[in-house]
N, C-alpha and C positions, 0 to 999 in steps of 0.2 A: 504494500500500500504506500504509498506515495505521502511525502511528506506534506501537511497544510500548509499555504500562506497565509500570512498576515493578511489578506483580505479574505479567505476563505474562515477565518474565523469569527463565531458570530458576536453579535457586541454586547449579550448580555456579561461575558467577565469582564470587559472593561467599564462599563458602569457599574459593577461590582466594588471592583477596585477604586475607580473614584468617587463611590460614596463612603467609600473606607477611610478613601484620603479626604473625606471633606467631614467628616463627623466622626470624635471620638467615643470611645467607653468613657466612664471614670478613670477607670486603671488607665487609663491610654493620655486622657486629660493631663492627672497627674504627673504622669513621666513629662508630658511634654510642656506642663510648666516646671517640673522640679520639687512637685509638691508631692504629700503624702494623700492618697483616696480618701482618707479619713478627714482631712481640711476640706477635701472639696464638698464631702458628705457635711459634715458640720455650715459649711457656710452656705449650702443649696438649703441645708433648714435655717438657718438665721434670715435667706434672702442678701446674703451676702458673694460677691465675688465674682466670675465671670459668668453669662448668660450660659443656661443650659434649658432645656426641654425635653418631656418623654416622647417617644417616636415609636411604633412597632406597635403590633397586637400585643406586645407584651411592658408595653409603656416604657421600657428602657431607658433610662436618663443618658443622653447623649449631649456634647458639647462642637459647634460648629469650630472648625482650625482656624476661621478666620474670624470670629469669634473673642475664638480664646486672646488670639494675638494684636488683636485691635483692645481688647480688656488689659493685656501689658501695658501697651503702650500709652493708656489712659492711667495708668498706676504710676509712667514712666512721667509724664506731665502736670501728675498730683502730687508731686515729691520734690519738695525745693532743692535736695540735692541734683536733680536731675534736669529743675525749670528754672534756669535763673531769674526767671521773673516774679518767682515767688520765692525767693533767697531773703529773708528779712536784712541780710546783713546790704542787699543793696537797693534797699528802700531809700525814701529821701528822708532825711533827719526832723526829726519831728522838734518840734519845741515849746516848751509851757507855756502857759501864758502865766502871767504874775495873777499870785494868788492875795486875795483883799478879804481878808475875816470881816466878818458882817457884827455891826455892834449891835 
């Protein structure tokens, strides 16, 4: 039997695969922020953290990859170490005004 070509092959595995690449597990979330399953589990119940949703006859809690990484980068621009615009130390200097006790 003769070997297939790439176009004799049907395109249910490749949409397979790139729903795989486009939405994770937990477990899969996790690895691919750095985080423990058990963070993402805790802060999906607080309503905390990056956007997830259940998908499947079986509700599965899945996280979109682009998603997740647009939720970085918003964590990246909440962090004055990371925004210098929100660095307190390069604020403009504020100054008191003179204080008058009231008689």
């Amino acid at each position: 039997m003769p070997a297939r070509s790439s176009s004799d092959r049907s395109a249910a595995p490749d949409s397979v695969a790139t729903t795989r690449r486009a939405f994770l597990n937990v477990k899969d979330a996790a690895e691919h922020l750095g985080l423990s399953p058990h963070t993402l589990y805790v802060w999906r119940h607080r309503r905390q953290g990056p956007p997830s949703f259940r998908m499947g006859p079986r509700g599965r809690v899945v996280y979109r990859v682009q998603a997740l990484d647009a939720w970085v980068r918003e964590q990246e621009q909440a962090d004055s170490r990371s925004n210098a615009a929100l660095n307190p130390l390069n604020a403009a200097q504020q100054t008191r005004s003179d204080y008058e006790p009231s008689a």
